[in-house]
Structure formats: structure tokens, C-alpha cells
N, C-alpha and C positions, 0 to 999 in steps of 0.2 A: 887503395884496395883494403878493403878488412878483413879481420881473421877471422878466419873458419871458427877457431878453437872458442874464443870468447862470443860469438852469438849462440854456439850450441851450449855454453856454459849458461846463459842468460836464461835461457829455453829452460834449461833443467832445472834451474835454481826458482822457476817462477812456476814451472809445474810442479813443484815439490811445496812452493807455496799452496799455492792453490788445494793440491790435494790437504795439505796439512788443514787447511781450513774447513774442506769438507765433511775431513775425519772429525774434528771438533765441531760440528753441525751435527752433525750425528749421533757423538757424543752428547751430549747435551740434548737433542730429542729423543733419548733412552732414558736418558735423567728424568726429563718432565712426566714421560710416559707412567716411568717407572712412582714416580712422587702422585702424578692422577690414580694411580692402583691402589696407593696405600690411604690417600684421601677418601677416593670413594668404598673403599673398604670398612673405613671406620663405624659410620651409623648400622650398618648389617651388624659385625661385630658388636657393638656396644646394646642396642633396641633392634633386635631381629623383628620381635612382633609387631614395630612401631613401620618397620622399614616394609614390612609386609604389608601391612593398609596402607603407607601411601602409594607403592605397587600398582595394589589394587586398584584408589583414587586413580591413579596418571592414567590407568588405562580405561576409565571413563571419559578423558578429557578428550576434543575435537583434534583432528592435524591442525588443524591453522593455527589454535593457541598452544599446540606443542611448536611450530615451528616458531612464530612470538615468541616465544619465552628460549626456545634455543639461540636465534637472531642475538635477544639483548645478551645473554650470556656470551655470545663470542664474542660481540662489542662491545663489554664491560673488559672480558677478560684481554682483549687487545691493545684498549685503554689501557690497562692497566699496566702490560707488559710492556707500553708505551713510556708511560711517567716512571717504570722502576729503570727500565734500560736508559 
């Protein structure tokens, strides 16, 4: 017969993992969030009028080669997030 007391300890100790890991998932997708704000922040900041004609540019460009050019951007940046982790 097994105890009661040690499978609900088991339970609580693995959902305390769990959540601990979810909080630090989170954690850290506020970090990234937080780190893409201050990235893309930067060229406005530094060349406003520079950042304003390309603006302008992008919104002459087609969907299809906006979504291309999104595509390679997530699968560089996935790659990449690949080989640093």
C-alpha cells in the first residue's frame, strides 16, 4: 500500500517545478521584448529623417516581398537562437 502523504508531496513539488519554469519563460520573453524596444528604438533616435524615408520606401514595397524578407528574418533569427542556446 503507499502513502497518501508522499504522492501528494511528489505532485506539489513537480507542479512548483513546472510553474517555476513557466515564470522563468516569461521572464525572459519580457527581457527579449524588452531588448527588441530598445534595438528598434535606436535608428529613429540617432537618423529620424533617415528612418523616415525608409518608412516611406517600405510602404511602396509589395506584401509578397514584405512577407520574404519577414520569413528570412525569423529563420535567420531562429538559427541563430539555435547555435547561441
Amino acid at each position: 500500500m503507499r502513502k497518501p502523504g508522499k504522492a501528494r508531496f511528489f505532485h506539489v513539488r513537480r507542479t512548483g517545478q513546472i510553474a517555476e519554469r513557466c515564470m522563468s519563460f516569461w521572464h525572459e520573453l519580457i527581457v527579449a521584448f524588452c531588448l527588441l524596444l530598445v534595438l528598434e528604438g535606436i535608428l529613429p533616435f540617432l537618423y529620424p529623417q533617415r528612418w523616415r524615408r525608409l518608412v516611406e520606401q517600405l510602404a511602396t514595397v509589395d506584401d509578397r516581398t514584405l512577407r520574404i524578407c519577414g520569413l528570412i528574418s525569423m529563420l535567420a533569427g531562429t538559427l541563430l537562437l539555435y547555435l547561441v542556446r
